[in-house]
PDB file of N, CA, C, O and CB in Angstrom:
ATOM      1  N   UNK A   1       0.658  17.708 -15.640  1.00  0.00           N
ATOM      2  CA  UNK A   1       1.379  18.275 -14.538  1.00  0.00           C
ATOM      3  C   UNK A   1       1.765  19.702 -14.911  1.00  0.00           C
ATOM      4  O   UNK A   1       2.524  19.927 -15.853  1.00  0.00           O
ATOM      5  CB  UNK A   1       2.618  17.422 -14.183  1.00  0.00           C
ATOM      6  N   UNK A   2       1.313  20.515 -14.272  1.00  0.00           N
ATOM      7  CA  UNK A   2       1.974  22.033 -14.097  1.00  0.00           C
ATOM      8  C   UNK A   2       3.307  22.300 -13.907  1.00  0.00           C
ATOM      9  O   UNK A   2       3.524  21.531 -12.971  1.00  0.00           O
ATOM     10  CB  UNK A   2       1.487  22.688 -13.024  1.00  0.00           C
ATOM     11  N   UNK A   3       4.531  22.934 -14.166  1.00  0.00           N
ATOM     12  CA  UNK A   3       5.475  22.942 -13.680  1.00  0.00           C
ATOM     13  C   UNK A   3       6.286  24.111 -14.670  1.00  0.00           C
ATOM     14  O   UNK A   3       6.518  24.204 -15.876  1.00  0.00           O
ATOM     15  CB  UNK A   3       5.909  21.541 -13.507  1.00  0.00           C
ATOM     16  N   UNK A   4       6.557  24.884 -13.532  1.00  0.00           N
ATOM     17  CA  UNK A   4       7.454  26.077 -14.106  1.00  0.00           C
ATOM     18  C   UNK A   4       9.067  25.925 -14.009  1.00  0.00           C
ATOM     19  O   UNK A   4       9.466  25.115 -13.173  1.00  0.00           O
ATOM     20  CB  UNK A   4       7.075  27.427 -13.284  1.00  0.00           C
ATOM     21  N   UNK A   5       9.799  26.450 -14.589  1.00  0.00           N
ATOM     22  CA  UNK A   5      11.149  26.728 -14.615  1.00  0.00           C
ATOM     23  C   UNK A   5      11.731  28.020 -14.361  1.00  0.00           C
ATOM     24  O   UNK A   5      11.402  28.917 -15.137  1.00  0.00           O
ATOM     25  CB  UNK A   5      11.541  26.397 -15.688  1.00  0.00           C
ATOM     26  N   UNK A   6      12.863  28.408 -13.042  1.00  0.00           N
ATOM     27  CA  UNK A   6      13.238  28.778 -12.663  1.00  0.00           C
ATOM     28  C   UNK A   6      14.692  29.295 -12.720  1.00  0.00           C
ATOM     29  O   UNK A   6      15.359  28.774 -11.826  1.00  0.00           O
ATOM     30  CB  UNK A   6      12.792  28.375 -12.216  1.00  0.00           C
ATOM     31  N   UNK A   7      15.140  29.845 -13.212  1.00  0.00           N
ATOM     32  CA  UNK A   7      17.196  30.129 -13.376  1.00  0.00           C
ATOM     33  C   UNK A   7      17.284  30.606 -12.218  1.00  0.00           C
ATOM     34  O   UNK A   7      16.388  31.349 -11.818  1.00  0.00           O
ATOM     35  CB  UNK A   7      18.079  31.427 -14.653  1.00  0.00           C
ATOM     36  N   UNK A   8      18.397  30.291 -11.393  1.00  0.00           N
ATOM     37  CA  UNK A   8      19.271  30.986 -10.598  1.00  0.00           C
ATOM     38  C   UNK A   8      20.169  30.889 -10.694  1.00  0.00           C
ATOM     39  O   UNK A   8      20.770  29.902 -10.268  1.00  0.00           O
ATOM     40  CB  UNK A   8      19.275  30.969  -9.681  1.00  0.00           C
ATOM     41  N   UNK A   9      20.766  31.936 -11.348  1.00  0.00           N
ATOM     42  CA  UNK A   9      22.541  32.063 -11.642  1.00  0.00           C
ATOM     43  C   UNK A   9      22.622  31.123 -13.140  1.00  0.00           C
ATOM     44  O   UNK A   9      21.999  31.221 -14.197  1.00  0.00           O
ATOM     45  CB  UNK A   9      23.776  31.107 -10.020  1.00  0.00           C
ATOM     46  N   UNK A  10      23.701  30.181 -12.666  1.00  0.00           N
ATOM     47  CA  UNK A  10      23.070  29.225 -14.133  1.00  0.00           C
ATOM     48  C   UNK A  10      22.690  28.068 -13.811  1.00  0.00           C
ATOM     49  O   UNK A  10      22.995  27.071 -14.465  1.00  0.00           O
ATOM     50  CB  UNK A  10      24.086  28.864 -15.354  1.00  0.00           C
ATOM     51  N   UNK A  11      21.985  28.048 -12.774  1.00  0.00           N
ATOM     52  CA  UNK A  11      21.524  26.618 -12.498  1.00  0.00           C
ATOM     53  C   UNK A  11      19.703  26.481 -13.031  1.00  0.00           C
ATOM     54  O   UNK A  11      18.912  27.311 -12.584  1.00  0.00           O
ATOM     55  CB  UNK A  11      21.780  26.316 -10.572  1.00  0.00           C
ATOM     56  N   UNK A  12      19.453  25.917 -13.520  1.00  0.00           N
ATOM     57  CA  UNK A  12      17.874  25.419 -13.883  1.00  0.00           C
ATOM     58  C   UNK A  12      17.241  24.747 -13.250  1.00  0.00           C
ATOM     59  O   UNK A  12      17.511  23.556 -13.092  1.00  0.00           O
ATOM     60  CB  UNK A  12      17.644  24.783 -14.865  1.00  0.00           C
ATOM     61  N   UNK A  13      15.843  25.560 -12.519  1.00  0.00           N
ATOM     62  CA  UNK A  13      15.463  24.597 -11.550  1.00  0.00           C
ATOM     63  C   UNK A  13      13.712  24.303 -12.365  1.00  0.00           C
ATOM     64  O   UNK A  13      13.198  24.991 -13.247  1.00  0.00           O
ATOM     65  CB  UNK A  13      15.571  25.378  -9.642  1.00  0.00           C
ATOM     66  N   UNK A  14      13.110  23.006 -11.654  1.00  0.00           N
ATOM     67  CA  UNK A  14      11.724  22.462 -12.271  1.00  0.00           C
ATOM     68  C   UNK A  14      10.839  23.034 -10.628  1.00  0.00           C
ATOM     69  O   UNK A  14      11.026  22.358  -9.617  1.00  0.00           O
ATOM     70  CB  UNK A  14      11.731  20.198 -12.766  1.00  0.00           C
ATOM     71  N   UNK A  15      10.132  24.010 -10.583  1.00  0.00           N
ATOM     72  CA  UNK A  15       9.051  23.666  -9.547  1.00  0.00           C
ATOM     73  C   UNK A  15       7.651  23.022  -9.869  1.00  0.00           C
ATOM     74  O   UNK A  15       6.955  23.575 -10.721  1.00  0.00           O
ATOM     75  CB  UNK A  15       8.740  24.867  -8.910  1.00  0.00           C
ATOM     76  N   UNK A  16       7.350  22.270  -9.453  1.00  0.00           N
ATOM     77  CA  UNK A  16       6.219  21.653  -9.123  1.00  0.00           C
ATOM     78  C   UNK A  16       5.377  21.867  -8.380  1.00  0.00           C
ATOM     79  O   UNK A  16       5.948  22.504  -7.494  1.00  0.00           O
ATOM     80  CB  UNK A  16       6.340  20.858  -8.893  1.00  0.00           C
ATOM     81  N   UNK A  17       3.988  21.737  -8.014  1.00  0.00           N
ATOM     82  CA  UNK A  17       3.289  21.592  -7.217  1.00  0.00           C
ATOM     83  C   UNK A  17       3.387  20.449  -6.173  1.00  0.00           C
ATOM     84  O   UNK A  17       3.824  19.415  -6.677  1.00  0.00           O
ATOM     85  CB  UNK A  17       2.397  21.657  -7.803  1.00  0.00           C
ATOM     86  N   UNK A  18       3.046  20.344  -4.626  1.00  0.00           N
ATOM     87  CA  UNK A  18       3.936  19.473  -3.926  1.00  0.00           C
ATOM     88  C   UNK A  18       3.282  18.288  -3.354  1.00  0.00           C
ATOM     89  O   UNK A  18       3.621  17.543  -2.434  1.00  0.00           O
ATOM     90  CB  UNK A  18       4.603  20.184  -2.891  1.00  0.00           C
ATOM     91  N   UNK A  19       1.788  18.308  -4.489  1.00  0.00           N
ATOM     92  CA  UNK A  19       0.950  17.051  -4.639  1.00  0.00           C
ATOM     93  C   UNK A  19       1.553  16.608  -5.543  1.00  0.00           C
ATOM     94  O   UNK A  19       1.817  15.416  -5.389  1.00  0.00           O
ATOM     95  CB  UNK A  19      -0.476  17.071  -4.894  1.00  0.00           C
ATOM     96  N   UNK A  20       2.004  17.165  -6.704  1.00  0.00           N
ATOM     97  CA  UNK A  20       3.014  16.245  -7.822  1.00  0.00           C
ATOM     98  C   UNK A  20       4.329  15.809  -7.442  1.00  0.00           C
ATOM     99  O   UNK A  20       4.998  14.908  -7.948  1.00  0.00           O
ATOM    100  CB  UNK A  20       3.365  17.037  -9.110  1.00  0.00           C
ATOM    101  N   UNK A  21       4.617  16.589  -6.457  1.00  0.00           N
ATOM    102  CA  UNK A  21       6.216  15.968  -6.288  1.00  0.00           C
ATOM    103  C   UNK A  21       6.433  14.648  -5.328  1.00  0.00           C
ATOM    104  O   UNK A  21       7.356  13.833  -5.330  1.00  0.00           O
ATOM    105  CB  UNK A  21       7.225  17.203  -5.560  1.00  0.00           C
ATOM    106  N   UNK A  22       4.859  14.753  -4.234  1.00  0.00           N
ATOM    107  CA  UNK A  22       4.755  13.672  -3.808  1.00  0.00           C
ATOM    108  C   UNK A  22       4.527  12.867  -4.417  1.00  0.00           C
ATOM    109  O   UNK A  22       5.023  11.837  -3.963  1.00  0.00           O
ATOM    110  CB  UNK A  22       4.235  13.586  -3.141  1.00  0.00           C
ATOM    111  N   UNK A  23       3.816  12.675  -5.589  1.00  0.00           N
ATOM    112  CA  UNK A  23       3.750  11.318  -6.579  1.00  0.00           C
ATOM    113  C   UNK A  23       4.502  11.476  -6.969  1.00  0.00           C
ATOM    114  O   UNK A  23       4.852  12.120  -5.980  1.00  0.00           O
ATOM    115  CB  UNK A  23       2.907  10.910  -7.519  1.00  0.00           C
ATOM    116  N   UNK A  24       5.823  11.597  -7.977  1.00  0.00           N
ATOM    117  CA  UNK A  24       6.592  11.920  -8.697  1.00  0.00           C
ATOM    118  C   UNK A  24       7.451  10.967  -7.928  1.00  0.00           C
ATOM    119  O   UNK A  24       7.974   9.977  -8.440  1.00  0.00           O
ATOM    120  CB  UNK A  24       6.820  13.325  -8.933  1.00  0.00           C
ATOM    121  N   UNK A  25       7.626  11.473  -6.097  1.00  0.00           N
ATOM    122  CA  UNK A  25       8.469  10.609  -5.212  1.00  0.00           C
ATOM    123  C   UNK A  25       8.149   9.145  -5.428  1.00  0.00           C
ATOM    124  O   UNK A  25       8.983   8.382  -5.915  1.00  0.00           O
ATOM    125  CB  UNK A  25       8.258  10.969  -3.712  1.00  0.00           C
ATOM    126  N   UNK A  26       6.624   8.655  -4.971  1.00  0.00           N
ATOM    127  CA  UNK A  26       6.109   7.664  -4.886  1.00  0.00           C
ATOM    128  C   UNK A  26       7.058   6.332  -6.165  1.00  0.00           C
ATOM    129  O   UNK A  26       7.810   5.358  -6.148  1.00  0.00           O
ATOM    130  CB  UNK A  26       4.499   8.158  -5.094  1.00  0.00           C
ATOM    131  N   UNK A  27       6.327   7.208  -7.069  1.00  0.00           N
ATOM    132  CA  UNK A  27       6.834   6.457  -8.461  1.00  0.00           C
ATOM    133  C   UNK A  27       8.374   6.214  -8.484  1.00  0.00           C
ATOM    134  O   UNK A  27       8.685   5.256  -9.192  1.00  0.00           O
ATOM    135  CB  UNK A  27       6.475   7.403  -9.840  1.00  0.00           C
ATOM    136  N   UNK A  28       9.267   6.769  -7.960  1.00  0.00           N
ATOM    137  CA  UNK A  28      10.767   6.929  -8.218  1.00  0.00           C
ATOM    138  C   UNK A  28      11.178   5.691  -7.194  1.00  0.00           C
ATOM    139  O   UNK A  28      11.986   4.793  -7.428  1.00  0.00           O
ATOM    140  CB  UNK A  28      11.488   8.645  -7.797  1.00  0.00           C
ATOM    141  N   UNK A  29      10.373   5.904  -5.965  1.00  0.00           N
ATOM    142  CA  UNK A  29      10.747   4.726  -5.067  1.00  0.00           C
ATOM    143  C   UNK A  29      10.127   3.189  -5.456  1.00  0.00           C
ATOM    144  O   UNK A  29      10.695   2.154  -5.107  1.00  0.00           O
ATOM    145  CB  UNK A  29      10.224   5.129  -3.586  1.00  0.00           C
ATOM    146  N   UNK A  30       9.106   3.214  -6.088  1.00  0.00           N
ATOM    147  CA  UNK A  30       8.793   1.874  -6.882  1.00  0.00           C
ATOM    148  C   UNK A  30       9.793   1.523  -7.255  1.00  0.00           C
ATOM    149  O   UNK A  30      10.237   0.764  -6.393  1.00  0.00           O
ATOM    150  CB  UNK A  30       7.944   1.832  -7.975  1.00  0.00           C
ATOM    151  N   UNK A  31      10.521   1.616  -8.121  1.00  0.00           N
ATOM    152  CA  UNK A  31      11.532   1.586  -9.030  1.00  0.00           C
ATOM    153  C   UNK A  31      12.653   1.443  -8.723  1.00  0.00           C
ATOM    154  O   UNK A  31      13.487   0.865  -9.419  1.00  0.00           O
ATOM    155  CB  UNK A  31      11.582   2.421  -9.648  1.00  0.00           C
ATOM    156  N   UNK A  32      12.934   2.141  -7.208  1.00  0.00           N
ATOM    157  CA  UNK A  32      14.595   1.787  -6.472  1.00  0.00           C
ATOM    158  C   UNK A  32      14.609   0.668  -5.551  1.00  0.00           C
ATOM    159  O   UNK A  32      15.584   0.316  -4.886  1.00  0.00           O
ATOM    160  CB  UNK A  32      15.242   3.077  -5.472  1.00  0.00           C
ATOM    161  N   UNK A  33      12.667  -0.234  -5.564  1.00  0.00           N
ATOM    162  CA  UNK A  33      12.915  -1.340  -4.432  1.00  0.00           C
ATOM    163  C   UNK A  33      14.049  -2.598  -4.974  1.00  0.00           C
ATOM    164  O   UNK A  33      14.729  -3.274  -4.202  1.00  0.00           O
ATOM    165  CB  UNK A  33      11.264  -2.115  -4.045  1.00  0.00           C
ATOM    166  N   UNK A  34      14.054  -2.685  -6.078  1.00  0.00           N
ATOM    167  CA  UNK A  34      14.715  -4.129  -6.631  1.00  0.00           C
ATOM    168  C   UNK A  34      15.531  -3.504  -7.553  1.00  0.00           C
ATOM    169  O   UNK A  34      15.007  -3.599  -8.663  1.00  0.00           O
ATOM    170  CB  UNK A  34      13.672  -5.380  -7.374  1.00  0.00           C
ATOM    171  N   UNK A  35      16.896  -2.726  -7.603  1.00  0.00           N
ATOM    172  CA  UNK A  35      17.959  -2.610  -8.630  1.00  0.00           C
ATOM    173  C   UNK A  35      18.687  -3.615  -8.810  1.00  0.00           C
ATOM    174  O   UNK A  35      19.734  -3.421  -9.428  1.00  0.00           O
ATOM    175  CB  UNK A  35      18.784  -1.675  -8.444  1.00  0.00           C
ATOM    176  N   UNK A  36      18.417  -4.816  -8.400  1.00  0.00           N
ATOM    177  CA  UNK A  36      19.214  -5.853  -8.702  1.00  0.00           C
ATOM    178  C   UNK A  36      18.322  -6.621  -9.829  1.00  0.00           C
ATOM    179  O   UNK A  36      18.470  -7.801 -10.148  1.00  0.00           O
ATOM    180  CB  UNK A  36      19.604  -6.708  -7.367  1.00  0.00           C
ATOM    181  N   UNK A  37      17.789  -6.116 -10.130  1.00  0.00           N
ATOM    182  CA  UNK A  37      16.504  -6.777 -11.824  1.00  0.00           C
ATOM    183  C   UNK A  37      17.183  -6.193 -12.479  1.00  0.00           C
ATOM    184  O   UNK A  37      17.364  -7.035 -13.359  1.00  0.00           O
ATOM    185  CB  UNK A  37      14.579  -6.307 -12.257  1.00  0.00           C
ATOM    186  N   UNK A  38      17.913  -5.109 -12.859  1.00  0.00           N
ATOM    187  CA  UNK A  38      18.535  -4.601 -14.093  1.00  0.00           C
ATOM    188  C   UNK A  38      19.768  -5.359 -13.621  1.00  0.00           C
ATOM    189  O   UNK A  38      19.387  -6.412 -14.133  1.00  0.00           O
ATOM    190  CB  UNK A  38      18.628  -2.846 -14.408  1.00  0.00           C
ATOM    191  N   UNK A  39      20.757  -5.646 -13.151  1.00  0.00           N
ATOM    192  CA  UNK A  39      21.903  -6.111 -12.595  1.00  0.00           C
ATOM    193  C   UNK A  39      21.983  -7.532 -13.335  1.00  0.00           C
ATOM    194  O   UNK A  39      22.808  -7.815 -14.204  1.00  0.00           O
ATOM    195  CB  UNK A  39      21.850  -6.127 -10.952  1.00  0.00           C
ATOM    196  N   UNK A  40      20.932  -8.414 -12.815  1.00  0.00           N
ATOM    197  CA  UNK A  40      20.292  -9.717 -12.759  1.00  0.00           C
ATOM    198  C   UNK A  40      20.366 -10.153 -14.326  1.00  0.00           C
ATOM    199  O   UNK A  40      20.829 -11.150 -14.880  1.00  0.00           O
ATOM    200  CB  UNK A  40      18.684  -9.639 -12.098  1.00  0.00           C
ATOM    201  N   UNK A  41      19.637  -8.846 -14.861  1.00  0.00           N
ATOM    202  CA  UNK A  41      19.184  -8.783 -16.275  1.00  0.00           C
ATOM    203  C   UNK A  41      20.099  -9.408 -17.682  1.00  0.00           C
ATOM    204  O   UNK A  41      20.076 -10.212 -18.614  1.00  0.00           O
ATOM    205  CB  UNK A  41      19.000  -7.284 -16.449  1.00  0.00           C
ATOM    206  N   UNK A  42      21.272  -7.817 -16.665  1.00  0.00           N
ATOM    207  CA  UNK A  42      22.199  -8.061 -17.634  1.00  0.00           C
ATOM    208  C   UNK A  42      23.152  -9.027 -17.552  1.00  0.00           C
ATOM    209  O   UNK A  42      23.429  -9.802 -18.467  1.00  0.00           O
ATOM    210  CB  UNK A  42      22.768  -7.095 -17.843  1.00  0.00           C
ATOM    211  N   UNK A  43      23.617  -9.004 -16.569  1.00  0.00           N
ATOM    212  CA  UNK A  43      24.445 -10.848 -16.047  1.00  0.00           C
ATOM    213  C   UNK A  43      24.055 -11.745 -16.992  1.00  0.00           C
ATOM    214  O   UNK A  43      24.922 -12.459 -17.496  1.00  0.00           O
ATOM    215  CB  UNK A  43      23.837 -11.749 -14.387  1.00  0.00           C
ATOM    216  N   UNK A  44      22.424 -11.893 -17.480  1.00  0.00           N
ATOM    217  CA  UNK A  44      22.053 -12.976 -18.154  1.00  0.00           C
ATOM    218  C   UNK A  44      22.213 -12.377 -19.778  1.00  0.00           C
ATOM    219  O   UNK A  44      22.351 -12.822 -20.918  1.00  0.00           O
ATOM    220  CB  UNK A  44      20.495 -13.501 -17.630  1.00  0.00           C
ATOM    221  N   UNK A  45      22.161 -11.789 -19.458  1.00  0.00           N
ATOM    222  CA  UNK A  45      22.483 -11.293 -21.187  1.00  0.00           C
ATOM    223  C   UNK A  45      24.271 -11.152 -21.741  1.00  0.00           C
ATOM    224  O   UNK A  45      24.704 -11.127 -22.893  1.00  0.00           O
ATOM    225  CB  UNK A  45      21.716  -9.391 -21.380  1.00  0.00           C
ATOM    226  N   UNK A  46      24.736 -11.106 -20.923  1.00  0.00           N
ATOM    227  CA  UNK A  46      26.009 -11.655 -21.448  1.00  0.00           C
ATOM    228  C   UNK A  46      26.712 -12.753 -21.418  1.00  0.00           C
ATOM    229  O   UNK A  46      27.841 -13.027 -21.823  1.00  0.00           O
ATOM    230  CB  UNK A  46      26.697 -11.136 -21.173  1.00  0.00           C
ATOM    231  N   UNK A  47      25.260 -13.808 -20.469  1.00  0.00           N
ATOM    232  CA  UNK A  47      25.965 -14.979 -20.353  1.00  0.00           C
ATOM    233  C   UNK A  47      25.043 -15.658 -22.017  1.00  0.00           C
ATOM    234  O   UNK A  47      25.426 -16.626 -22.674  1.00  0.00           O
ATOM    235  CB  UNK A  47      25.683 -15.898 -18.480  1.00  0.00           C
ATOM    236  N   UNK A  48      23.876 -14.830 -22.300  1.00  0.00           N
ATOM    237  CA  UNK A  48      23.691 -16.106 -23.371  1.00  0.00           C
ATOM    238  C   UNK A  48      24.281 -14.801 -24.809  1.00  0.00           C
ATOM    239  O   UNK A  48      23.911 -15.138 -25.934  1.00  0.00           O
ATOM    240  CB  UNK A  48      21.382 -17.014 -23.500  1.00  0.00           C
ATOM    241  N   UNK A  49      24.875 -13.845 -24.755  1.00  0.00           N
ATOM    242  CA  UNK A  49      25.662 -13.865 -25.935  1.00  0.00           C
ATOM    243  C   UNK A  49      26.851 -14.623 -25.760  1.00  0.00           C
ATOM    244  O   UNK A  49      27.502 -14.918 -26.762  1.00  0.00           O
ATOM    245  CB  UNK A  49      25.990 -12.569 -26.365  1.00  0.00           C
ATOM    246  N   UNK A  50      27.191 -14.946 -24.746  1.00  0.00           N
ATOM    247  CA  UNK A  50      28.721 -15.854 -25.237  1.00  0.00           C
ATOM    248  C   UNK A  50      28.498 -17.319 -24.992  1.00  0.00           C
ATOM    249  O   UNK A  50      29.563 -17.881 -24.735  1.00  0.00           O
ATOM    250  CB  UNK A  50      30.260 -15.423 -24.222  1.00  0.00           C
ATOM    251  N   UNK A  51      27.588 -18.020 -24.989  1.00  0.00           N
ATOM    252  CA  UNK A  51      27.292 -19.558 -24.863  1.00  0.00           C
ATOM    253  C   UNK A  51      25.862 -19.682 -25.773  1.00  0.00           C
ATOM    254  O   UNK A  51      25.505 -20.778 -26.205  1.00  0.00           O
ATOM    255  CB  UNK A  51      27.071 -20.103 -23.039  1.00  0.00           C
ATOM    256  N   UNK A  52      25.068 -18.416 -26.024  1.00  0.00           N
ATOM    257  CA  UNK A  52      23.786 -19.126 -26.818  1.00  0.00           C
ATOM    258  C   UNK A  52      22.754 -19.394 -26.463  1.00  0.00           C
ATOM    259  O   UNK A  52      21.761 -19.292 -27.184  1.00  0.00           O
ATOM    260  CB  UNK A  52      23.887 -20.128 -27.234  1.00  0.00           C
ATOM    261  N   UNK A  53      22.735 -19.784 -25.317  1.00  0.00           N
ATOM    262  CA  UNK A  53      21.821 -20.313 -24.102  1.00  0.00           C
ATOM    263  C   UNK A  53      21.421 -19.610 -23.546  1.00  0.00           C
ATOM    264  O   UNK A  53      21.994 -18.828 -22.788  1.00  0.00           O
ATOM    265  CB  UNK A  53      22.187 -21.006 -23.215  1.00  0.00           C
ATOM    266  N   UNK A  54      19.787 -19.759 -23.898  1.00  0.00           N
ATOM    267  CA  UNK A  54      19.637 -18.619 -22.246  1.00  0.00           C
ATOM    268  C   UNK A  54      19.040 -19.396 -20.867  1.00  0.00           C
ATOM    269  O   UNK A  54      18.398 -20.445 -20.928  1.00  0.00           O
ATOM    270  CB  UNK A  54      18.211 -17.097 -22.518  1.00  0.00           C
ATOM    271  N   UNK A  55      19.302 -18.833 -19.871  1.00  0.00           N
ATOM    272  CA  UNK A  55      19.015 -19.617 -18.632  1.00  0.00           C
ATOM    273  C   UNK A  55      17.126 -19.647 -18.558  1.00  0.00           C
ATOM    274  O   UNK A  55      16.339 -18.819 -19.016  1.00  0.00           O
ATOM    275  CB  UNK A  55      19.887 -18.696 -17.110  1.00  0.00           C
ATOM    276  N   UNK A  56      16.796 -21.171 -17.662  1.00  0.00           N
ATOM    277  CA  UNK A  56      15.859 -21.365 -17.226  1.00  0.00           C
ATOM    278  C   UNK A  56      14.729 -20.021 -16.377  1.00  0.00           C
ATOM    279  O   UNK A  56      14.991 -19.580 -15.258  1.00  0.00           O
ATOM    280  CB  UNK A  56      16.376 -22.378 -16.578  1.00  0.00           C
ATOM    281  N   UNK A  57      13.997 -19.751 -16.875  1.00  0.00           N
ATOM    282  CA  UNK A  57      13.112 -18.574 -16.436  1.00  0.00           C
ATOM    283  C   UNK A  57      13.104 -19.221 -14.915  1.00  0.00           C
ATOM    284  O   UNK A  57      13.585 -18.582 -13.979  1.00  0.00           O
ATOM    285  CB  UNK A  57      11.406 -18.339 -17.348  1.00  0.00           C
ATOM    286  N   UNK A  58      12.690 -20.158 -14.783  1.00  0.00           N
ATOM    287  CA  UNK A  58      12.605 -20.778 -13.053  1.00  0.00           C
ATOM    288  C   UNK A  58      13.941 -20.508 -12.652  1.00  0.00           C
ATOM    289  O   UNK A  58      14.170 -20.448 -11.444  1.00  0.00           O
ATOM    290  CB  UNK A  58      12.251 -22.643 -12.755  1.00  0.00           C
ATOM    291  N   UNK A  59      14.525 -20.398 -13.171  1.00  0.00           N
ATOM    292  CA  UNK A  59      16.443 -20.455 -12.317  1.00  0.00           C
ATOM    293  C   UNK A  59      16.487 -19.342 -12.390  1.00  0.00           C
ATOM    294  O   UNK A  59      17.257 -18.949 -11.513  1.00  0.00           O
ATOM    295  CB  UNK A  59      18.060 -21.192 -13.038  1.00  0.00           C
ATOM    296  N   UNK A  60      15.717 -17.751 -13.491  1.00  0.00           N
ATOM    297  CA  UNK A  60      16.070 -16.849 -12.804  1.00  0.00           C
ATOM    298  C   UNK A  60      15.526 -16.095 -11.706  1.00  0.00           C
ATOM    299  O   UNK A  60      16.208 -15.621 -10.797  1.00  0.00           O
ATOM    300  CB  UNK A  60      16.289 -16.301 -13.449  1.00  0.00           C
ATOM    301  N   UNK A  61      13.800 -15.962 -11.859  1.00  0.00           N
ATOM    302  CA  UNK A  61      13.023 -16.344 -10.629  1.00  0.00           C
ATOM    303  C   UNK A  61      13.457 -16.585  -9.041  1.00  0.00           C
ATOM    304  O   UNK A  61      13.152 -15.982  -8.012  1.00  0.00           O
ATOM    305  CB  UNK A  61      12.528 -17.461 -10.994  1.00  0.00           C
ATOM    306  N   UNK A  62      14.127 -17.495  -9.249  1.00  0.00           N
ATOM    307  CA  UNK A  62      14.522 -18.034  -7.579  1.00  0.00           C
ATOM    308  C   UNK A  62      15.765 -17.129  -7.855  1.00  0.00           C
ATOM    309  O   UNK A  62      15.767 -16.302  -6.942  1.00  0.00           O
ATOM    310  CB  UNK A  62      14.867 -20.102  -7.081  1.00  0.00           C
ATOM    311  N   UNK A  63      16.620 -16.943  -8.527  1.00  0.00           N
ATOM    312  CA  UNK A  63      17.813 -15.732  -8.075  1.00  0.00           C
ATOM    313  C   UNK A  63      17.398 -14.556  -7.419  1.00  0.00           C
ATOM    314  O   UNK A  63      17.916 -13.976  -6.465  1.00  0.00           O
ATOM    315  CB  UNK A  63      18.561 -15.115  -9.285  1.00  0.00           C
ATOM    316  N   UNK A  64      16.311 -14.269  -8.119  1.00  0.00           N
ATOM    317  CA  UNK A  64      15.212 -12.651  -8.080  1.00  0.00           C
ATOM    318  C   UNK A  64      14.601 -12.901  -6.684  1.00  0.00           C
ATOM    319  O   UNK A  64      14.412 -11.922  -5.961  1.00  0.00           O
ATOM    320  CB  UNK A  64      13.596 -12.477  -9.550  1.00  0.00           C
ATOM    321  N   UNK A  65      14.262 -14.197  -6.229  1.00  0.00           N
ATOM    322  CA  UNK A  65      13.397 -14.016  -5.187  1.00  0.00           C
ATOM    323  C   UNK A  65      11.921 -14.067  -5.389  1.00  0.00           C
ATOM    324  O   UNK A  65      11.071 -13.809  -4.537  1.00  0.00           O
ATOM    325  CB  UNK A  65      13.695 -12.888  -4.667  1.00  0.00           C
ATOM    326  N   UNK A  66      11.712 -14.454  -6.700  1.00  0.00           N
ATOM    327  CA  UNK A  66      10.457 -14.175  -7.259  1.00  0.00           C
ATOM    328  C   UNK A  66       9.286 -15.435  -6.823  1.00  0.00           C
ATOM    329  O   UNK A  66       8.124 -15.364  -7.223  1.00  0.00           O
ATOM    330  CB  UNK A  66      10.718 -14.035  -8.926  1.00  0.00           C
TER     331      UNK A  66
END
């Protein structure tokens, strides 16, 4: 990817080309369909540091919707 840097004043800006920024978008919105997988994630990770246990992959699945 090509991409220059820009100051104005003291702010730092990235330009891109605006075939890259449309992918760049693409990819970012993959990623914001399901924020409840990191949420999900961690819920389960503090439930098996304090009991040991970790939950049924099928039990988390159907939470996920999966």
């Amino acid at each position: 990817m090509v991409a220059q840097t820009l100051v104005i004043g003291k702010r730092r800006f990235v330009v891109v080309p605006e075939r890259e920024f449309r992918r760049l978008q693409k990819r970012a919105g993959e990623g914001a369909v399901r924020p409840s997988f990191a949420e999900e994630a961690m819920r389960e990770l503090k439930t098996y540091r304090k009991t040991g246990k970790a939950a049924a992959w099928s039990d988390v699945k159907r939470k996920l919707g999966m």
